[in-house]
Every structure is written in structure tokens, then in C-alpha cells.
C-alpha positions in Angstrom: 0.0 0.0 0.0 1.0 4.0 -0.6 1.8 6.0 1.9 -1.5 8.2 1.6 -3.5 4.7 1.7 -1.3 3.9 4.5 -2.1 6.8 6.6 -6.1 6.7 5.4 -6.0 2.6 6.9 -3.4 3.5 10.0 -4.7 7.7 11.0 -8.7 7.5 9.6 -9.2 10.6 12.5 -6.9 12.2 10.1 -9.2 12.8 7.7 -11.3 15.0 10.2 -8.4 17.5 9.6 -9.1 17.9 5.8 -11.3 20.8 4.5 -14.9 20.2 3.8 -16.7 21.5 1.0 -18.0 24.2 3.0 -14.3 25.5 3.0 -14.0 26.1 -0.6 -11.1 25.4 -3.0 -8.1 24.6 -1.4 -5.5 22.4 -3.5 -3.4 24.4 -6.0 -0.9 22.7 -8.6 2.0 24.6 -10.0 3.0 24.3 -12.9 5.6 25.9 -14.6 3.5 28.5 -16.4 0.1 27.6 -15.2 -1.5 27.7 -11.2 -4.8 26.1 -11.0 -7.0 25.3 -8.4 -8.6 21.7 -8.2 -12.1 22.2 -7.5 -13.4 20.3 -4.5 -15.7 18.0 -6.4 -13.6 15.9 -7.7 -10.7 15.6 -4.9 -9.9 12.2 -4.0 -9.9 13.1 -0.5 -12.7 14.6 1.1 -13.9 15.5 4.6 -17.3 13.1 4.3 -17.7 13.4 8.0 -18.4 17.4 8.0 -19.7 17.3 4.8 -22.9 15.3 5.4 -23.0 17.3 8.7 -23.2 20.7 7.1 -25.1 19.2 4.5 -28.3 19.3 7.5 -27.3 22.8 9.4 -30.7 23.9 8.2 -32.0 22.1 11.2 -30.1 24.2 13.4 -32.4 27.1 12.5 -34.9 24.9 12.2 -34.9 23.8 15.8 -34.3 27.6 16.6 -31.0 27.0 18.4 -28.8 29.7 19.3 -25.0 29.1 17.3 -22.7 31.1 18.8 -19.4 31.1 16.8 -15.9 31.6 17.9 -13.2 32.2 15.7 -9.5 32.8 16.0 -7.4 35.5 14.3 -3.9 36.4 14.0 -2.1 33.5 14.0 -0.3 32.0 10.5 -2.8 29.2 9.2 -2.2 27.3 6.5 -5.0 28.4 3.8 -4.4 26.5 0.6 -2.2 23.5 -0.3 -0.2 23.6 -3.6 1.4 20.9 -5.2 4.4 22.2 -7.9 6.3 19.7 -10.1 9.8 18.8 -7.8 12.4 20.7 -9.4 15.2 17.6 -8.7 16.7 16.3 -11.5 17.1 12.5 -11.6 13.6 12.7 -10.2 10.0 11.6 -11.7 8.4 14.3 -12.8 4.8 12.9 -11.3 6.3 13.5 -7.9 4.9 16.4 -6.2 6.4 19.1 -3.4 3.7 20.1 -1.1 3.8 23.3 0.4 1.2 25.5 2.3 0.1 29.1 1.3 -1.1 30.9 5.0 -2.9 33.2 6.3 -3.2 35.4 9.6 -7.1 35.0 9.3 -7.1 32.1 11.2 -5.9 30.4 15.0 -3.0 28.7 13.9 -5.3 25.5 12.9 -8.6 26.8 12.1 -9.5 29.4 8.9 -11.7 32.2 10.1 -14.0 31.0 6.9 -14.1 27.3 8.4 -15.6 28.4 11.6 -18.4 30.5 10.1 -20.0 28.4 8.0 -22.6 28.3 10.3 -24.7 31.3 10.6 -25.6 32.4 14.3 -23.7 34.7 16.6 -19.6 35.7 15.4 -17.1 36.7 17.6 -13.0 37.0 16.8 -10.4 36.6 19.2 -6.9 37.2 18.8 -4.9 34.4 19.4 -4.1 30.7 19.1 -6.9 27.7 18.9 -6.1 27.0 22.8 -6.3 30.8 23.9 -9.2 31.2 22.1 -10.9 29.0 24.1 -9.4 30.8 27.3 -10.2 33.7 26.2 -13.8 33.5 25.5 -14.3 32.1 29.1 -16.6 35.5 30.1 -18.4 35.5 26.8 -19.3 31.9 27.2 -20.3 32.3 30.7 -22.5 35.4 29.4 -24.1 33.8 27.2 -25.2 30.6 29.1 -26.3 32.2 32.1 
């Protein structure tokens, strides 16, 4: 087996770490004159688990349940994925060097974009994905009491 199959049988919580379609766009291949984004749809690997959840947040609104979102900024977060031919000679051309393109609108883990995908209440904290959660210790308590 591959190493990506190796990693899908071995990791499958990994998987929970990919974009969902909610996201957008996110894989770009390099070429040597041409960038172009791989649409979604027909990625290989997709996050089925949030898919098929945000594929029923109407019932959120529905069931007229207060979302309240929290988001982190300020923090580099990787944003896109881009896959350019590897410029090694003595190499296979088919091979690929990943690298990330990031962002400060995010925690560090999370895009800003991911979180509010939902609609319902949005807040923005500076900081990481942990001291987000710190940090929006009064709001929370505010908002359930």
C-alpha cells in the first residue's frame, strides 16, 4: 500500500483535519507556467464526515437553536495547499512538493472561513486555537447564564 493509503487505513481521524466542502477550493498545482485550483468536487480526498453534517445545518435554524461562533485570528494558518512539479533532477516528474500558502485569518489551525460556516452569533479573538478557548471564558459564561 502507498503511503496516503497507508495513513487513510493506520490515521482514519486524520481525515477529520481535511477541509470540507463548505471550505472552498483549497489544493493548487503549480506548474511551470500555469496555477490552477482543483475544484473540490472531484478531490480524492474529502472530509465526508463534515460534509454530510453541514449538509443538514438547516436544522439548526430549524430547531431555533442559538449558534454562537468563535473564531481565532492572528495566527499564521495554512489556507491553501499547492502541489508544484519537484524541481530535482534525476527525479520523476509525477512527484509532487507540497507546500502550504497561510494566512493570519485564522488560529494557527482553524481558517476564520471554516468556523463561520454556520450562521448564528460571530465573535473573533486574537490568538491561538487554545487561547481562544481561554479567552472566551466570560463570553461563554454570558451567554449561558
Amino acid at each position: 500500500m502507498n503511503k496516503l493509503e497507508s495513513i487513510h487505513v493506520y490515521f482514519p481521524s486524520v481525515l477529520d483535519l481535511v477541509p470540507c466542502k463548505d471550505y472552498g477550493d483549497y489544493l493548487i498545482v503549480a506548474g511551470i507556467d500555469l496555477m490552477k485550483v482543483i475544484p473540490y468536487r472531484i478531490m480524492q480526498v474529502k472530509n465526508v464526515f463534515l460534509d454530510e453534517l453541514n449538509g443538514h445545518k438547516e436544522i439548526i435554524s430549524m430547531r431555533n437553536i442559538d449558534v454562537t461562533l468563535i473564531a481565532g485570528i492572528g495566527r499564521n494558518t495554512t489556507q491553501y495547499l499547492e502541489s508544484v512539479n519537484d524541481p530535482l533532477p534525476n527525479i520523476r516528474m509525477e512527484r509532487t512538493v507540497w507546500s502550504a500558502i497561510s494566512s493570519n485569518a485564522g488560529d494557527g489551525n482553524v481558517m476564520v472561513s471554516s468556523v463561520f460556516v454556520l450562521d448564528g452569533d460571530k465573535y473573533l479573538m486574537q490568538g491561538d486555537h487554545m487561547e481562544v478557548l481561554f479567552r472566551s471564558e466570560s463570553l461563554l459564561r454570558k451567554k449561558l447564564s
